[in-house]
mmCIF file as gemmi writes it, N, C-alpha and C atoms, coordinates in Angstrom:
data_model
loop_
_atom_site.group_PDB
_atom_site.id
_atom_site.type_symbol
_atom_site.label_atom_id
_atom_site.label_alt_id
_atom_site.label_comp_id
_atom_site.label_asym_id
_atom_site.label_entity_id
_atom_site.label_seq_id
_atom_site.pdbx_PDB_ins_code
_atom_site.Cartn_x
_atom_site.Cartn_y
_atom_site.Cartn_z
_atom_site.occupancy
_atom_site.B_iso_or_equiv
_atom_site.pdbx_formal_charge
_atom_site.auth_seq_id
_atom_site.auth_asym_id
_atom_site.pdbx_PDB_model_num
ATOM 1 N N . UNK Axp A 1 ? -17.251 9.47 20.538 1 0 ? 1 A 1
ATOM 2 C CA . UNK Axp A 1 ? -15.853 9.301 20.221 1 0 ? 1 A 1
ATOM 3 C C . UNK Axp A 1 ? -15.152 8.678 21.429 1 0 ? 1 A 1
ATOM 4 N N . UNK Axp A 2 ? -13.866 7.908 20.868 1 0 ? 2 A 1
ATOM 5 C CA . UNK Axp A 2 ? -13.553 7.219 21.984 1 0 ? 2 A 1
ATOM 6 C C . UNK Axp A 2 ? -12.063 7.511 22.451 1 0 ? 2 A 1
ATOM 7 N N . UNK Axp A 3 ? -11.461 7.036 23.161 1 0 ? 3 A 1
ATOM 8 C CA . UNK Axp A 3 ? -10.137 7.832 23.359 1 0 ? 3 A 1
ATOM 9 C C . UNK Axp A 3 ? -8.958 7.002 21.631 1 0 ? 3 A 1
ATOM 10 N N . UNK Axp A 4 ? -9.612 5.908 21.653 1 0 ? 4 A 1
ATOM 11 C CA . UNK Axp A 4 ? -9.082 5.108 20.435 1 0 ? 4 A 1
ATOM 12 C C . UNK Axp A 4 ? -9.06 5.686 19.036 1 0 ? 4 A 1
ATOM 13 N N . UNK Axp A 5 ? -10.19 6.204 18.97 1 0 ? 5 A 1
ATOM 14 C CA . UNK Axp A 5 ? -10.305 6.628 17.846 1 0 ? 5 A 1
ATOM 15 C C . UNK Axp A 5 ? -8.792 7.548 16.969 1 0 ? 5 A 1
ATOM 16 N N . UNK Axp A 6 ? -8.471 8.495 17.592 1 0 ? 6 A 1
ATOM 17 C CA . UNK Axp A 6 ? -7.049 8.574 17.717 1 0 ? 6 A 1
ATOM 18 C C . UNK Axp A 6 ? -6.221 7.889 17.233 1 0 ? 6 A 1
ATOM 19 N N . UNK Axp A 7 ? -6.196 6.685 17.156 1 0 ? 7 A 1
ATOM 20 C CA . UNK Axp A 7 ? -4.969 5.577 16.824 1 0 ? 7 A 1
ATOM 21 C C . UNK Axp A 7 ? -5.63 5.084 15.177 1 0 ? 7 A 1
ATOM 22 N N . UNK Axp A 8 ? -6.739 5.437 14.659 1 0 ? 8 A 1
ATOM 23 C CA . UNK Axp A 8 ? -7.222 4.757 13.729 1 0 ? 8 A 1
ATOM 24 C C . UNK Axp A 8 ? -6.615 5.492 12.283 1 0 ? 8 A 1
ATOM 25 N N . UNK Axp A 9 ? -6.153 4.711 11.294 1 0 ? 9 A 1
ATOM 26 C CA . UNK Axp A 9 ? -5.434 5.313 10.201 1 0 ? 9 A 1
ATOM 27 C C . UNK Axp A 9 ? -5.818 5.393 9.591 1 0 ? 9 A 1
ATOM 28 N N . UNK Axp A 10 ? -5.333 5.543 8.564 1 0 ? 10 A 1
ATOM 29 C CA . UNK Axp A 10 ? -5.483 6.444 6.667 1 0 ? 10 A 1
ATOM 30 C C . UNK Axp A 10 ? -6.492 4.775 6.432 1 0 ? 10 A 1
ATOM 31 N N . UNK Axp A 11 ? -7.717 5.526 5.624 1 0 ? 11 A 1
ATOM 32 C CA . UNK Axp A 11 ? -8.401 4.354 4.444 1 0 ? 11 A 1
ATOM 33 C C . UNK Axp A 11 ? -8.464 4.725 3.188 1 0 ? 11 A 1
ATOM 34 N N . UNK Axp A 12 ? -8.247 4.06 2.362 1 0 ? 12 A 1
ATOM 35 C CA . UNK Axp A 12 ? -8.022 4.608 1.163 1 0 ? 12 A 1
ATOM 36 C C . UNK Axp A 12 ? -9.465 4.26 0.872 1 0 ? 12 A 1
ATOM 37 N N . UNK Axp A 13 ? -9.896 5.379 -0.553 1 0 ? 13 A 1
ATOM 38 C CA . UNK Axp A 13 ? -10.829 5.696 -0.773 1 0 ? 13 A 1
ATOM 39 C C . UNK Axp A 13 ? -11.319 4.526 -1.325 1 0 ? 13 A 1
ATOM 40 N N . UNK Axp A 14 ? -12.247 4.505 -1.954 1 0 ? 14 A 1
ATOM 41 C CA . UNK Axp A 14 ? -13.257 3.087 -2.898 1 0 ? 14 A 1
ATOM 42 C C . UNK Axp A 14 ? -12.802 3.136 -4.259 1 0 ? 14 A 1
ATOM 43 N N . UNK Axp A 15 ? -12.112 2.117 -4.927 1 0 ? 15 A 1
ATOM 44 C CA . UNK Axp A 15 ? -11.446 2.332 -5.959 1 0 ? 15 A 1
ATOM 45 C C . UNK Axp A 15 ? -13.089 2.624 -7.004 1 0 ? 15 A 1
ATOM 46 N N . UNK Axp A 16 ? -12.172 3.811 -7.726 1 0 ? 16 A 1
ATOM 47 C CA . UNK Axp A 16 ? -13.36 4.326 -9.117 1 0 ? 16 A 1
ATOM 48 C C . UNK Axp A 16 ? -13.456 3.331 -9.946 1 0 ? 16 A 1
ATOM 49 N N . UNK Axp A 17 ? -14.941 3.46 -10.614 1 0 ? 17 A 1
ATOM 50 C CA . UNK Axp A 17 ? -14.909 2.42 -11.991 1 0 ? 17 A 1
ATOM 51 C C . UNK Axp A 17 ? -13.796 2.553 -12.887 1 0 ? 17 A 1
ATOM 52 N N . UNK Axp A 18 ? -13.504 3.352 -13.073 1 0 ? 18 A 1
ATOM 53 C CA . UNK Axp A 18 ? -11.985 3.803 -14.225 1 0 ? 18 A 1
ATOM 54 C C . UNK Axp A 18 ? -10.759 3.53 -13.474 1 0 ? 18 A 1
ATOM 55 N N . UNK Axp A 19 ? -10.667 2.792 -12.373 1 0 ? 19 A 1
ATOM 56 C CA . UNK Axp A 19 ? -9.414 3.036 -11.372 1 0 ? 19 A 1
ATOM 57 C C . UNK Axp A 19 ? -8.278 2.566 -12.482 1 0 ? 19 A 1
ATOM 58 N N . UNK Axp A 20 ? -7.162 2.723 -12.38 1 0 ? 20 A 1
ATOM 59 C CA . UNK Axp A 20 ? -5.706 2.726 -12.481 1 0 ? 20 A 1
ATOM 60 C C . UNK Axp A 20 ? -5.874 0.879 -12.287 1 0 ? 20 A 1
ATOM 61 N N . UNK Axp A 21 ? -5.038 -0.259 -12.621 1 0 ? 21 A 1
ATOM 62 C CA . UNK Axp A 21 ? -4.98 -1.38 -12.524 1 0 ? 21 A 1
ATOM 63 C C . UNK Axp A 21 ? -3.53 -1.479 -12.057 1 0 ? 21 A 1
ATOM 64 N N . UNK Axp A 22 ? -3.443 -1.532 -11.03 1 0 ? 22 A 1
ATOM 65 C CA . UNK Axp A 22 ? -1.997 -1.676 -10.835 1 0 ? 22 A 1
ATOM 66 C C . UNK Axp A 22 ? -1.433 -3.006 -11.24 1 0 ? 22 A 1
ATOM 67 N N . UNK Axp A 23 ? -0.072 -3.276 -11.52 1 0 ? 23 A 1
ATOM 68 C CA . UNK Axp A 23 ? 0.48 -4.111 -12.026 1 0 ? 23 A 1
ATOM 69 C C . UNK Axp A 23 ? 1.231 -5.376 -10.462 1 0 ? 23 A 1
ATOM 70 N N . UNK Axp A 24 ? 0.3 -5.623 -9.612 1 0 ? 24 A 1
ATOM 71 C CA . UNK Axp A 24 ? 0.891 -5.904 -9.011 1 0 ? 24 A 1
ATOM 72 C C . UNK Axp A 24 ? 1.761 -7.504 -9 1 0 ? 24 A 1
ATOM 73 N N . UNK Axp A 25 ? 3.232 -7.047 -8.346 1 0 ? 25 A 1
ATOM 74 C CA . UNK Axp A 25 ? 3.772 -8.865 -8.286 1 0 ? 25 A 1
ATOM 75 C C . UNK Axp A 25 ? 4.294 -9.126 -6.995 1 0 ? 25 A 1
ATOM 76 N N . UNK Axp A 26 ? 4.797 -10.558 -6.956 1 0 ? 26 A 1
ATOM 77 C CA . UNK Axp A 26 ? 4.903 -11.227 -5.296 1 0 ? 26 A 1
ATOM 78 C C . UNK Axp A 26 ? 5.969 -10.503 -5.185 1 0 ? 26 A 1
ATOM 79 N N . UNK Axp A 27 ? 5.755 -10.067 -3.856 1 0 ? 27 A 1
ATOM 80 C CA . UNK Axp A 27 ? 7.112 -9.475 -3.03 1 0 ? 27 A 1
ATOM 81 C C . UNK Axp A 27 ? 7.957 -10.331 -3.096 1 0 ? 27 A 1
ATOM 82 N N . UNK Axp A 28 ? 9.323 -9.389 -3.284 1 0 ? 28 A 1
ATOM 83 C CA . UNK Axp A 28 ? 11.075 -9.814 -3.324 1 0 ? 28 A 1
ATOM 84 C C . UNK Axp A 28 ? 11.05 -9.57 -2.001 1 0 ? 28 A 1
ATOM 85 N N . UNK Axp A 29 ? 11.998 -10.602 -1.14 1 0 ? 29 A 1
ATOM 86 C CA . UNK Axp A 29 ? 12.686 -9.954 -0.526 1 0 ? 29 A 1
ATOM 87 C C . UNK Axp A 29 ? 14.006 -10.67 -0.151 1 0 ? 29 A 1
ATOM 88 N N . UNK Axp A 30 ? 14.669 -9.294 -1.175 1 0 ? 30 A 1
ATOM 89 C CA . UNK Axp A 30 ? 15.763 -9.009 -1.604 1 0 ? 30 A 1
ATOM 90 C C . UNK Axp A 30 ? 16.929 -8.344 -0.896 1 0 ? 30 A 1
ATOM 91 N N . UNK Axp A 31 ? 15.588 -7.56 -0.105 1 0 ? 31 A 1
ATOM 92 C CA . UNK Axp A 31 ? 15.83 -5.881 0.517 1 0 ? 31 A 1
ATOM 93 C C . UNK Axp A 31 ? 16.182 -6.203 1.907 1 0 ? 31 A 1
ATOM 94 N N . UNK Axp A 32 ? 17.277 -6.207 2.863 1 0 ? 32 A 1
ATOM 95 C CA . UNK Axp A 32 ? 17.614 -6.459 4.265 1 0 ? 32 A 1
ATOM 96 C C . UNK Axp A 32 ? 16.87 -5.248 4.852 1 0 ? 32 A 1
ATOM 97 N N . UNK Axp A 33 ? 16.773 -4.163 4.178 1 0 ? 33 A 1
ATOM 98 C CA . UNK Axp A 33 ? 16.104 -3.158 5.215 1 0 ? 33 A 1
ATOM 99 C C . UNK Axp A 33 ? 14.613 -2.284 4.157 1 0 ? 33 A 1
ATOM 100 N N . UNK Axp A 34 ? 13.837 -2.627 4.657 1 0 ? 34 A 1
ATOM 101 C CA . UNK Axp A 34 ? 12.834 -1.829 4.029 1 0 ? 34 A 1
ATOM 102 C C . UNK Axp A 34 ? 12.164 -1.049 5.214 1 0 ? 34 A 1
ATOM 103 N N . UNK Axp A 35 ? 11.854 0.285 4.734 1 0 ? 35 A 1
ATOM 104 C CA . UNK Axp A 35 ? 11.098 1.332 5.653 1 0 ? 35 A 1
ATOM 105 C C . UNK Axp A 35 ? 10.127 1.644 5.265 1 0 ? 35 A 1
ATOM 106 N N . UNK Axp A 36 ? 8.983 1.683 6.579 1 0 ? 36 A 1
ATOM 107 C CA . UNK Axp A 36 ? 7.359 1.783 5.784 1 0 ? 36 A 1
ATOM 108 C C . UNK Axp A 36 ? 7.515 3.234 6.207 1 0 ? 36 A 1
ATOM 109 N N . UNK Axp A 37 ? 6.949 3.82 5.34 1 0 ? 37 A 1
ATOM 110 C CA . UNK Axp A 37 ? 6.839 5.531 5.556 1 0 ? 37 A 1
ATOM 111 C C . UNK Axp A 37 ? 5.459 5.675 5.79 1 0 ? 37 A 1
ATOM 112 N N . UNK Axp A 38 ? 4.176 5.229 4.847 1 0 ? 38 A 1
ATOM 113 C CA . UNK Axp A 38 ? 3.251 5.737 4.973 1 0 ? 38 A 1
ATOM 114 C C . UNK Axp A 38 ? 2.501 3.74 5.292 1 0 ? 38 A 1
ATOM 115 N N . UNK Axp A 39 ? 1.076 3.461 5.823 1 0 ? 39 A 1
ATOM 116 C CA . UNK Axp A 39 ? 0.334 2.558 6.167 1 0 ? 39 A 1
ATOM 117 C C . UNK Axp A 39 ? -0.687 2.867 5.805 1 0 ? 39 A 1
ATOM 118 N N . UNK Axp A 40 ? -2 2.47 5.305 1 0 ? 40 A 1
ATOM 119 C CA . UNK Axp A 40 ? -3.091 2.339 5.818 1 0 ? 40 A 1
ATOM 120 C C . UNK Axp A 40 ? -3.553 1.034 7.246 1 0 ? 40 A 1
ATOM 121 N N . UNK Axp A 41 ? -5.058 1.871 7.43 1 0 ? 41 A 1
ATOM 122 C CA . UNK Axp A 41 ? -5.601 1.436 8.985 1 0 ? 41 A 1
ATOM 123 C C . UNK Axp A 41 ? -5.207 -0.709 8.127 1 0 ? 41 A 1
ATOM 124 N N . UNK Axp A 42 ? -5.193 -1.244 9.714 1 0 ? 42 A 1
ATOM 125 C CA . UNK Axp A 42 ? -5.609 -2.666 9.919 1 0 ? 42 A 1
ATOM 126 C C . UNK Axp A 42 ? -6.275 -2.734 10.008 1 0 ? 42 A 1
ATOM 127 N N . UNK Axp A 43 ? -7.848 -2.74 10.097 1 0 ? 43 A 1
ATOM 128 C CA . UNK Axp A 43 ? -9.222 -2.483 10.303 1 0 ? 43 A 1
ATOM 129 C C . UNK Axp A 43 ? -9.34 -3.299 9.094 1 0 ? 43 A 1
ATOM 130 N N . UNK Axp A 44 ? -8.747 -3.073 8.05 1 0 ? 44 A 1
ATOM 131 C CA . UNK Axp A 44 ? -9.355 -3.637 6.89 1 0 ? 44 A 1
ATOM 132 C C . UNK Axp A 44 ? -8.786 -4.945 6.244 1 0 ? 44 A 1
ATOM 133 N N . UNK Axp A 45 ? -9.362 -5.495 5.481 1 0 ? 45 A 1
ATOM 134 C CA . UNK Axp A 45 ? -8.664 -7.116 4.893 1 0 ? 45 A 1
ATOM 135 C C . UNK Axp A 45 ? -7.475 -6.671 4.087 1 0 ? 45 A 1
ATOM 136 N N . UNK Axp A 46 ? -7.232 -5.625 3.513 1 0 ? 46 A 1
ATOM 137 C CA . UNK Axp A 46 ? -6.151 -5.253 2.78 1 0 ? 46 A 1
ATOM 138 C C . UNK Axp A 46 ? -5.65 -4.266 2.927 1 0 ? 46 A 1
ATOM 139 N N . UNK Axp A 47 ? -4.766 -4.051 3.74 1 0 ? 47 A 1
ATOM 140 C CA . UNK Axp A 47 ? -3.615 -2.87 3.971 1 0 ? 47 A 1
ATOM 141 C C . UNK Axp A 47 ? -2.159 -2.426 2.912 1 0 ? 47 A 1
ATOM 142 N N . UNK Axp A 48 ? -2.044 -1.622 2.526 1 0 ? 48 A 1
ATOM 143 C CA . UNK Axp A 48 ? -1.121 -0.585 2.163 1 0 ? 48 A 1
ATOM 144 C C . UNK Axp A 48 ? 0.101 -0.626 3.135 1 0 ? 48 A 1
ATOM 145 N N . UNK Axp A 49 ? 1.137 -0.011 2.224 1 0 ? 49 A 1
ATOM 146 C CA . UNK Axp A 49 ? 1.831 0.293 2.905 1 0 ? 49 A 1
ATOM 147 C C . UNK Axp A 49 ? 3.129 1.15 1.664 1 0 ? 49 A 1
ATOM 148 N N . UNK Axp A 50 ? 3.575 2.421 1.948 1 0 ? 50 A 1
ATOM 149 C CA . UNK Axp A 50 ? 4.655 2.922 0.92 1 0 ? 50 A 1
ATOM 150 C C . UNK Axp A 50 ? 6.012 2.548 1.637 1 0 ? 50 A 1
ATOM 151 N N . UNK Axp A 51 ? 6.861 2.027 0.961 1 0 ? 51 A 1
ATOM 152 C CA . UNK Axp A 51 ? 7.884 1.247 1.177 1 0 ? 51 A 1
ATOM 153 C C . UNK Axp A 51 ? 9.042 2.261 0.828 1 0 ? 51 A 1
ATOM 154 N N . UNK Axp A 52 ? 10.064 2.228 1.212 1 0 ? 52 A 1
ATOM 155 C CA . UNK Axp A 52 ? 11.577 2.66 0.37 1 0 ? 52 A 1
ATOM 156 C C . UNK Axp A 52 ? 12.586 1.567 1.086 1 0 ? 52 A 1
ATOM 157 N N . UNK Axp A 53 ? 13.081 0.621 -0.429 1 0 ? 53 A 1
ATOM 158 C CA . UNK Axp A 53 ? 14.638 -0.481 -0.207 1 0 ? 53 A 1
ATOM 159 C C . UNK Axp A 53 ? 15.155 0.591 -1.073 1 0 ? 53 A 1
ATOM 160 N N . UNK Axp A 54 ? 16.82 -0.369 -0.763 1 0 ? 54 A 1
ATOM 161 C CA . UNK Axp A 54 ? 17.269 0.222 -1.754 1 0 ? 54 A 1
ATOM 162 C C . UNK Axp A 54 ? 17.418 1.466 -2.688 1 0 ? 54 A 1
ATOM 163 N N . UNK Axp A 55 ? 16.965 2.902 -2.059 1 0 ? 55 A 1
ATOM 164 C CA . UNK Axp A 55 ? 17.101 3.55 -2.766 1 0 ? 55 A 1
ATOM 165 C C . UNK Axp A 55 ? 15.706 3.917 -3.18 1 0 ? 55 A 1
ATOM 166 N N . UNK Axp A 56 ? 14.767 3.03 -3.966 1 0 ? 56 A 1
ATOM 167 C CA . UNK Axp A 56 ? 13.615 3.055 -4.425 1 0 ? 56 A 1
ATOM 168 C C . UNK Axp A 56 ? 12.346 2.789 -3.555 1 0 ? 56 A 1
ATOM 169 N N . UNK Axp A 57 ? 11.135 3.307 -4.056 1 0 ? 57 A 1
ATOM 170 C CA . UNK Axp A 57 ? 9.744 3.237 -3.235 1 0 ? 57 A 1
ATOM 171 C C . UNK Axp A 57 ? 9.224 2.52 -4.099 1 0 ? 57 A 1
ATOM 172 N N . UNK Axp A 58 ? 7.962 1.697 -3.572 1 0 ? 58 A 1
ATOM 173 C CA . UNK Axp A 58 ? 6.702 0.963 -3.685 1 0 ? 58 A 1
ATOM 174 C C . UNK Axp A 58 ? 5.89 0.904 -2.638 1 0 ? 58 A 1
ATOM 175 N N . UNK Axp A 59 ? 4.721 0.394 -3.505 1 0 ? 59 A 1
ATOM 176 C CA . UNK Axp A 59 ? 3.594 -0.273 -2.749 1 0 ? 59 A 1
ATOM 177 C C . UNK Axp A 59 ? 3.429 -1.197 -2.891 1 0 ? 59 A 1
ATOM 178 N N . UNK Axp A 60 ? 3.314 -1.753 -1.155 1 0 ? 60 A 1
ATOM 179 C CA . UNK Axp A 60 ? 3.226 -3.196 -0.993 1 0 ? 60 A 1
ATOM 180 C C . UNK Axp A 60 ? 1.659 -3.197 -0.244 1 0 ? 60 A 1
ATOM 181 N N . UNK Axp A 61 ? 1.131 -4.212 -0.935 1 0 ? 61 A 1
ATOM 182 C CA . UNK Axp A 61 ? -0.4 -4.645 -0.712 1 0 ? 61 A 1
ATOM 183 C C . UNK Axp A 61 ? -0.707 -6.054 0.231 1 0 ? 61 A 1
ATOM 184 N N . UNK Axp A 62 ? -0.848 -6.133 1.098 1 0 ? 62 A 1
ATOM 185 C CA . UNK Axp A 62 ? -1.09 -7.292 2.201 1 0 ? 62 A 1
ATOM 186 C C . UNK Axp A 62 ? -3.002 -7.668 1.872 1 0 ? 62 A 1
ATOM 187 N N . UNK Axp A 63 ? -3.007 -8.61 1.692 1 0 ? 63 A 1
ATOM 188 C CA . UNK Axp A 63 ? -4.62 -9.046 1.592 1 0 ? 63 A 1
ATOM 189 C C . UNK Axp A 63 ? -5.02 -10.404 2.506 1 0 ? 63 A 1
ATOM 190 N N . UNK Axp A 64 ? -5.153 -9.892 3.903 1 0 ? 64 A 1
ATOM 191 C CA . UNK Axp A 64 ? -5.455 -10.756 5.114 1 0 ? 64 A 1
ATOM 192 C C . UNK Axp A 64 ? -6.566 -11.924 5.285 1 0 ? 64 A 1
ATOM 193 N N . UNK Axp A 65 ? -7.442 -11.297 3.8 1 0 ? 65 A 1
ATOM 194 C CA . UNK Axp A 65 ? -8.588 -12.381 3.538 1 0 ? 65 A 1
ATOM 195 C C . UNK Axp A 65 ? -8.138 -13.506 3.076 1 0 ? 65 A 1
ATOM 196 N N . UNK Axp A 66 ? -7.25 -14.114 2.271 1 0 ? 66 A 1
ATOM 197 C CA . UNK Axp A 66 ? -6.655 -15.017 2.058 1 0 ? 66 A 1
ATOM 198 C C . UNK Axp A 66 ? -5.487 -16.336 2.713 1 0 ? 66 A 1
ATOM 199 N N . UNK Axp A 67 ? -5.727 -17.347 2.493 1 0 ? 67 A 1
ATOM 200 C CA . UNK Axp A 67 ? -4.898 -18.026 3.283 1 0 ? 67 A 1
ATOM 201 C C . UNK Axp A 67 ? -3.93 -18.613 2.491 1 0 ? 67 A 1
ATOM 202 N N . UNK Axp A 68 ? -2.896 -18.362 2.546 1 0 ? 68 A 1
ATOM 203 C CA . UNK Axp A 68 ? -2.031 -17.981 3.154 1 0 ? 68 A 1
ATOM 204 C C . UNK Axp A 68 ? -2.2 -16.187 3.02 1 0 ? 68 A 1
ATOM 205 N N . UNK Axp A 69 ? -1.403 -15.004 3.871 1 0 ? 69 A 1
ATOM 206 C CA . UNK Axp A 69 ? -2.336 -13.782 3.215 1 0 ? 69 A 1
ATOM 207 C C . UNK Axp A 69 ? -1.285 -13.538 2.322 1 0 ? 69 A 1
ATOM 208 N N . UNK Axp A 70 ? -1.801 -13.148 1.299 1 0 ? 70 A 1
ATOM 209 C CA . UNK Axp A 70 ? -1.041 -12.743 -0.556 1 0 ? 70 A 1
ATOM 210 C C . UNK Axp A 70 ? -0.473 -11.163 0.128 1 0 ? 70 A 1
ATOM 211 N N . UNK Axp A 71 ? 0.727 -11.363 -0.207 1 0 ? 71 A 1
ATOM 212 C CA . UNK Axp A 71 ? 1.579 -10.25 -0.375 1 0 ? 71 A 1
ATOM 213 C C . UNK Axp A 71 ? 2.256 -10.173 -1.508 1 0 ? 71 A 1
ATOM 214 N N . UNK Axp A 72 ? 1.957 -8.195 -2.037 1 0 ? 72 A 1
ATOM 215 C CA . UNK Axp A 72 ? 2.247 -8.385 -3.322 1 0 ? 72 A 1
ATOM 216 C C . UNK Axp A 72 ? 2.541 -6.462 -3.234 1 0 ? 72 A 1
ATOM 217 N N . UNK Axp A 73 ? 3.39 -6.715 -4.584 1 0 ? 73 A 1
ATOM 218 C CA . UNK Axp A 73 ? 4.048 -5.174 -4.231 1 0 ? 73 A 1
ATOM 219 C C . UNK Axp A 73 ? 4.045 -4.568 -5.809 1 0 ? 73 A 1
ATOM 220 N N . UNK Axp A 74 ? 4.495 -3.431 -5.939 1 0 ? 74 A 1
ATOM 221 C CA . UNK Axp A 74 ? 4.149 -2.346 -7.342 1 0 ? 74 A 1
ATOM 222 C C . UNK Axp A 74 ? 6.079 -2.864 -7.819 1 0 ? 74 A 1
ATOM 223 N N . UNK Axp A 75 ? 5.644 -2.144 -8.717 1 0 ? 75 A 1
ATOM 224 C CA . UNK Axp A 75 ? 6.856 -1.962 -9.205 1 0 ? 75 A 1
ATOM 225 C C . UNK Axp A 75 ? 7.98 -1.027 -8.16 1 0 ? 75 A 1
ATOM 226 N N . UNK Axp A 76 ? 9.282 -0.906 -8.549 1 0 ? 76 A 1
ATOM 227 C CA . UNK Axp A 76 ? 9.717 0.058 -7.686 1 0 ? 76 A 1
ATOM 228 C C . UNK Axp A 76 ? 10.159 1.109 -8.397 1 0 ? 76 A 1
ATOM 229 N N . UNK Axp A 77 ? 9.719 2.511 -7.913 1 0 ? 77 A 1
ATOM 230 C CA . UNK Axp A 77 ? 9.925 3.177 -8.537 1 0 ? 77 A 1
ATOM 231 C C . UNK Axp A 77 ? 11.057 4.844 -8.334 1 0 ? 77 A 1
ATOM 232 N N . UNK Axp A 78 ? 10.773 5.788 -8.816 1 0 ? 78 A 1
ATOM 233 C CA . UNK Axp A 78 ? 12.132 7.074 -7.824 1 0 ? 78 A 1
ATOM 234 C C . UNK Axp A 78 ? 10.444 7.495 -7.123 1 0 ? 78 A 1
ATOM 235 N N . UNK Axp A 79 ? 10.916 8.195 -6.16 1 0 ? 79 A 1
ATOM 236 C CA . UNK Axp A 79 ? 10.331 8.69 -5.017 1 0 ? 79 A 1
ATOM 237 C C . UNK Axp A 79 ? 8.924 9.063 -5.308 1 0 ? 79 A 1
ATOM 238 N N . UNK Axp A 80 ? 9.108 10.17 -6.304 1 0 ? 80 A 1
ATOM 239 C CA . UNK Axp A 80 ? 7.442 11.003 -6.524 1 0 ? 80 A 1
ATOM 240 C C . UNK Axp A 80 ? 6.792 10.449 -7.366 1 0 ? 80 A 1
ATOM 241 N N . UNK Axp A 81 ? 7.01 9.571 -8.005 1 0 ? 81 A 1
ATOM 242 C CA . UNK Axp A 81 ? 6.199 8.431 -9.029 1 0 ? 81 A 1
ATOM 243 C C . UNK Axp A 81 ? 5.608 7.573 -8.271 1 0 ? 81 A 1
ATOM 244 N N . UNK Axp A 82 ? 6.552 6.69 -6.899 1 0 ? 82 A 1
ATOM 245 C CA . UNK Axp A 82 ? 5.734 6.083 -6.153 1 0 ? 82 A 1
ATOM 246 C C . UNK Axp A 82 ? 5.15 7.132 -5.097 1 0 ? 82 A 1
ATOM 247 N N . UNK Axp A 83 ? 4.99 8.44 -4.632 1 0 ? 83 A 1
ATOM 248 C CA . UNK Axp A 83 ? 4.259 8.843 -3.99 1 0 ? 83 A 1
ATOM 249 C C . UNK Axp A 83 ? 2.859 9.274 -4.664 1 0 ? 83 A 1
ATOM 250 N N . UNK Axp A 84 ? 3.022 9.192 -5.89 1 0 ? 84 A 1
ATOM 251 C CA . UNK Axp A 84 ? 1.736 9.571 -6.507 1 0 ? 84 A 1
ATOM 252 C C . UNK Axp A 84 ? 0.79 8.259 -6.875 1 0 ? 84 A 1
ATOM 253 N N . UNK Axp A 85 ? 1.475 7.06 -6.789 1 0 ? 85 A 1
ATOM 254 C CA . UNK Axp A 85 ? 1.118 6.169 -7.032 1 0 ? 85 A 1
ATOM 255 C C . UNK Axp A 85 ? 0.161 5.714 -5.792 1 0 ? 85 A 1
ATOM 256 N N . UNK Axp A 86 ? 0.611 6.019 -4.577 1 0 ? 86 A 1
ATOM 257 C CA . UNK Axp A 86 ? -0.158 6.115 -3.146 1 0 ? 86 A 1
ATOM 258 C C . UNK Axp A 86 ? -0.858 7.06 -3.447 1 0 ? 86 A 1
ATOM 259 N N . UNK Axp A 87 ? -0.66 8.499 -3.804 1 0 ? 87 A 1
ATOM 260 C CA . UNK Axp A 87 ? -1.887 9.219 -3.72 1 0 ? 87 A 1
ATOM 261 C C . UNK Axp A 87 ? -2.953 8.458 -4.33 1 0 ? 87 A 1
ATOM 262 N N . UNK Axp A 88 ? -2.448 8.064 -5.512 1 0 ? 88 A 1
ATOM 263 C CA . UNK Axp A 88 ? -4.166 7.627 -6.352 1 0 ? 88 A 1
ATOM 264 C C . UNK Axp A 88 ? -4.619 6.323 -5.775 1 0 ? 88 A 1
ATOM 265 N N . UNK Axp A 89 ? -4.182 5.38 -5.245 1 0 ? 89 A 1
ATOM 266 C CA . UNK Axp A 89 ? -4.187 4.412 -4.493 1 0 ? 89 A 1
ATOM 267 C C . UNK Axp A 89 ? -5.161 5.483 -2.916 1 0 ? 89 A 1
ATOM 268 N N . UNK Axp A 90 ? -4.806 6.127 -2.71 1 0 ? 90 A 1
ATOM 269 C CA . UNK Axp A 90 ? -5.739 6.914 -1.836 1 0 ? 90 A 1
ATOM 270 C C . UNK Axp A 90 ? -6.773 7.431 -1.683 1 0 ? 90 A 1
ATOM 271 N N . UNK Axp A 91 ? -7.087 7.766 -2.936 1 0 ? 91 A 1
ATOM 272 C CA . UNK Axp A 91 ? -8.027 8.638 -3.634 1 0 ? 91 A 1
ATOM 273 C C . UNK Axp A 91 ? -9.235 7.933 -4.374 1 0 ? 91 A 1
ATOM 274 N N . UNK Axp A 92 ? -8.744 6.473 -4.656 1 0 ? 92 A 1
ATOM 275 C CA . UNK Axp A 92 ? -9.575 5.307 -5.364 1 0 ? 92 A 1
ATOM 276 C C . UNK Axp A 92 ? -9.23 5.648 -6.516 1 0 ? 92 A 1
ATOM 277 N N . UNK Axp A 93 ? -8.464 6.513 -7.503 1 0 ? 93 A 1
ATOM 278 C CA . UNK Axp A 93 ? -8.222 5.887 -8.743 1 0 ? 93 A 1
ATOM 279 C C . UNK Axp A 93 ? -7.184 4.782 -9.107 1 0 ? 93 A 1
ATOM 280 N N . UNK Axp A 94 ? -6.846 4.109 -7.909 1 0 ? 94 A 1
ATOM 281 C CA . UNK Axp A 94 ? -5.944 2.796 -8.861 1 0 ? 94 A 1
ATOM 282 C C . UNK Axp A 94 ? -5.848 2.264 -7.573 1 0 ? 94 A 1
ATOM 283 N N . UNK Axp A 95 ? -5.928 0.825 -7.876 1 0 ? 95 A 1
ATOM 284 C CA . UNK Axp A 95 ? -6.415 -0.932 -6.715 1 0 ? 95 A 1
ATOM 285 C C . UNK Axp A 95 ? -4.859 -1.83 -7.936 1 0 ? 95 A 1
């Protein structure tokens, strides 16, 4: 173990054969202030992130493998709909 290791974040699990299909579309931005609450690690080609604009939460999906990298976000939703929406996004039932 290294002193780094420490700094390394949340990976979300391996999406299940049955996963959830999220509906994802290109980020608005609409929003002058958006706050990331929760991240997954950079380590990986596609990072997470739970958002709250406006009032409302999503997930916004960054996919670094691509050029230009595709940013793309959930619907927005009230609070515990999009926190559950990260859980299963966590858990591998929904990509």
């Amino acid at each position: 173990m290294t002193d780094f290791d420490d700094f390394h974040g949340l990976h979300p699990a391996l999406p299940k054969p049955n996963a959830l299909l999220v509906d994802w579309s290109p980020c608005r931005t609409n929003s002058p202030r958006i706050r990331v609450r929760a991240h997954t690690c950079d380590c990986s080609p596609v990072v997470y992130e739970l958002c709250v604009a406006n009032g409302l939460t999503y997930v916004r999906r960054s996919d670094w493998s691509t050029y230009p990298t595709s940013v793309m976000e959930s619907e927005r939703l009230i609070d515990h709909r999009a926190q559950e929406l990260w859980s299963q996004i966590m858990r591998g039932e929904a990509r």
